[in-house]
C-alpha positions, 0 to 999 in steps of 0.5 A, spaced: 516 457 465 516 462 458 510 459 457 506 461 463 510 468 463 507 469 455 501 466 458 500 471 464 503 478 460 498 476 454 492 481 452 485 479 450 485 479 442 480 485 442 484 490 446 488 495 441 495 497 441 494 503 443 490 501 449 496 495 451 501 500 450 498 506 454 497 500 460 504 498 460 507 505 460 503 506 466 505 500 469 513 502 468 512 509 470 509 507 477 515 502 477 520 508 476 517 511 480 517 506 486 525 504 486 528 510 482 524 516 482 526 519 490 534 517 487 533 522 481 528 528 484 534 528 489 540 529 484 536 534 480 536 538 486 543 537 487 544 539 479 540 546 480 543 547 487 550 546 483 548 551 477 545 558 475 538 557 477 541 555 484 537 560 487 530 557 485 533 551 490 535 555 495 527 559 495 525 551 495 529 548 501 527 554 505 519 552 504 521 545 506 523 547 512 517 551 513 514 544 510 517 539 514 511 537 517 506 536 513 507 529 511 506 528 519 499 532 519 495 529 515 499 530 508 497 534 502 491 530 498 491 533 490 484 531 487 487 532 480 493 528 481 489 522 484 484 523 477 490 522 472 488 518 466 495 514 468 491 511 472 486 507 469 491 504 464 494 503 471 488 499 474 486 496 467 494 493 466 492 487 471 485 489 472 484 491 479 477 492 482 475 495 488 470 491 492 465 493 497 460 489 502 458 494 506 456 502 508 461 506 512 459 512 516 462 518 513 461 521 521 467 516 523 474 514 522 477 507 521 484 504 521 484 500 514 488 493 515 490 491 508 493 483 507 498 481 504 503 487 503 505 484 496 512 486 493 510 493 491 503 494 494 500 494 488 492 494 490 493 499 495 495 504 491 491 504 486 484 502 491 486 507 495 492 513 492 488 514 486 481 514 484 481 510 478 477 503 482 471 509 484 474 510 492 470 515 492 464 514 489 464 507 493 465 510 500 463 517 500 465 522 504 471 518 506 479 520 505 484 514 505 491 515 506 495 510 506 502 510 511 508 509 508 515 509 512 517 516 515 524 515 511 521 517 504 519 523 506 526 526 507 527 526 501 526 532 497 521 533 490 519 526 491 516 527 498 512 532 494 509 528 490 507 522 494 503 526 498 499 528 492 497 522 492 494 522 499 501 517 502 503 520 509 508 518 514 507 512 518 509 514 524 504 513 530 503 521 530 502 522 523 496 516 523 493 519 531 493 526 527 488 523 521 484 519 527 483 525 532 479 528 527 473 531 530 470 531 524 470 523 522 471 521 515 478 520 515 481 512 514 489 510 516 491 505 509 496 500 512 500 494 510 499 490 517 505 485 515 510 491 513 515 490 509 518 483 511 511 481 509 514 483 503 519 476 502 514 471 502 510 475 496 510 468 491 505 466 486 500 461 491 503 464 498 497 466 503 502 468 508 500 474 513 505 476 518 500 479 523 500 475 530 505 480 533 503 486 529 498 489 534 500 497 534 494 498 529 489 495 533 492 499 539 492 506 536 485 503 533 483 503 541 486 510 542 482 513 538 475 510 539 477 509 530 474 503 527 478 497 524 476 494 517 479 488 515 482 489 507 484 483 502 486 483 496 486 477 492 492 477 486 496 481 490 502 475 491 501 473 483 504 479 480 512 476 480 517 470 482 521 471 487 528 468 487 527 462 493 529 465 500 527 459 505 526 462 511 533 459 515 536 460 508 543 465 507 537 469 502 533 470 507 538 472 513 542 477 509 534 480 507 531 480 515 539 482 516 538 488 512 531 490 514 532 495 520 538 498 517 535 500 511 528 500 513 525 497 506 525 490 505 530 487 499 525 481 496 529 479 488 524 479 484 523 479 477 516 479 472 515 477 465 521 475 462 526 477 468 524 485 467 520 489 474 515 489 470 508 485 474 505 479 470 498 481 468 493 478 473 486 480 476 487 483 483 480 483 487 480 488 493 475 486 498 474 492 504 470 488 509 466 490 515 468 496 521 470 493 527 467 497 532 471 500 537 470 505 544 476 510 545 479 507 551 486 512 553 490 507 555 489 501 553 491 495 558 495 489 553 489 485 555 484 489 551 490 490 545 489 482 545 482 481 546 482 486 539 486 483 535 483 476 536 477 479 534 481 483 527 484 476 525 478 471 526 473 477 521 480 477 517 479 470 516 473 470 516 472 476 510 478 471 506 474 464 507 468 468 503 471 470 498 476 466 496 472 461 491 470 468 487 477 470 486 481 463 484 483 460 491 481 453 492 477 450 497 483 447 501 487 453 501 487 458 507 491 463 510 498 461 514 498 466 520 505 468 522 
């Protein structure tokens, strides 16, 4: 196992000090930023609230007030956070590539359906909350917003700052918002397996929790937005996770825990046993629009029929791809 994880964390002999440095700093700031930064933006609050400059708190809570629907109508994307150099040395850590296999029209809108969510959501991110794999200059004329779950956009300072990155709530309002835009160019990012796809994120998974998860395909229809198929190979080789079996006491007390706190609970651990991930390529592959007609009220029929289409294409974009990115051929996606 040691030699596996010195193997997976160790850099090419070409690359300098500096450079593996600057990569792992990006790597651990981003980690921060996703288990503990809300925490500590929360408490400084209190802290300001707490002392003199109290009224600097104050002034802000009166404009979060003002500001409390942002996250539901299309977020607060800043170009220049999306451009920080952080984020190379963020993408060149694994490294993770952006791959395209065909053009999008920047006239419509598309709902993008990234497999598998991974532990933390890695690919996604880095593909599709900064521009440090080219979104932009792949697909021009097209905004990813990536949907995260409504309750992190509660939280003072830290909901500021995602939003930067082009993040916005989950919630179907905020998505039909992005989707109802006359002028087209807008993509909804969103990890169909949700949070529970989280537990079964192990190295050599292939496991999508995606046979009941229809709501995506029908806000799809709702809105006439194309749907795109997305994968990113490596996402489940980024960390160990402690055994959870489905049916074990790990697993029950995760799904337990699940709808009370919103979030999923996976244990995991990086090279030698820190939250940092091991070193390993992540390739996200978009692949061809679905298209879609705008139908008001879709019937569950025509919701089925939608879904089925998605499944096959996604199935279809991994058994393409695979080869090129290290899945044996006798390996395929385990739907659930």
């Amino acid at each position: 196992m040691v030699a596996r994880e010195t193997a997976l964390y160790r850099m090419p002999a070409s690359s300098s000090c500096l450079r593996q440095s600057l990569q792992v700093f990006a790597v651990l700031q981003w980690v921060f930023s996703f288990l503990g930064l809300a925490q500590v933006c929360l408490a400084a609050l209190i802290l300001v609230l707490l002392g003199r400059a109290w009224i600097l708190a104050v002034l802000y809570l009166v404009w979060l007030y003002r500001d409390r629907n942002t996250p539901w109508e299309g977020g607060r994307r800043s170009a220049w956070v999306r451009n920080w150099a952080i984020w190379s040395h963020f993408r060149d850590y694994f490294p993770i590539s952006l791959v395209k296999t065909t053009e999008l029209d920047p006239s419509r809108n598309y709902v993008f359906g990234i497999h598998p969510h991974g532990v933390m959501v890695i690919g996604a991110f880095s593909n599709f909350c900064t521009d440090a794999t080219g979104f932009s200059h792949l697909f021009p004329g097209l905004r990813p917003h990536l949907l995260m779950l409504p309750c992190w956009f509660n939280l003072p300072i830290f909901r500021d700052y995602i939003m930067c990155a082009g993040l916005v709530s989950s919630d179907k309002a905020s998505a039909s918002y992005l989707l109802s835009r006359p002028q087209g160019g807008q993509v909804a990012v969103l990890s169909v397996g949700g949070p529970l796809e989280a537990l079964e994120a192990k190295p050599g998974a292939l496991t999508l929790r995606i046979r009941n998860q229809k709501g995506f395909v029908k806000l799809a229809l709702e809105h006439g937005a194309s749907l795109v198929p997305v994968f990113s190979f490596g996402e489940n080789e980024l960390f160990q996770q402690f055994p959870n079996p489905p049916g074990s006491w790990v697993r029950r007390a995760q799904e337990g825990l699940q709808p009370l706190l919103r979030v999923a609970l996976p244990l995991f651990r990086g090279p030698w046993g820190l939250p940092l991930p091991f070193r390993s390529p992540i390739h996200t592959v978009v692949g061809a629009p679905i298209p879609v007609q705008r139908i008001q009220r879709p019937s569950r029929e025509q919701v089925d029929a939608l879904h089925a289409i998605y499944v096959e294409r996604l199935t279809q974009l991994f058994e393409e791809h695979k080869a090129r990115y290290g899945v044996p051929a006798n390996r395929h996606l385990l739907l659930i």
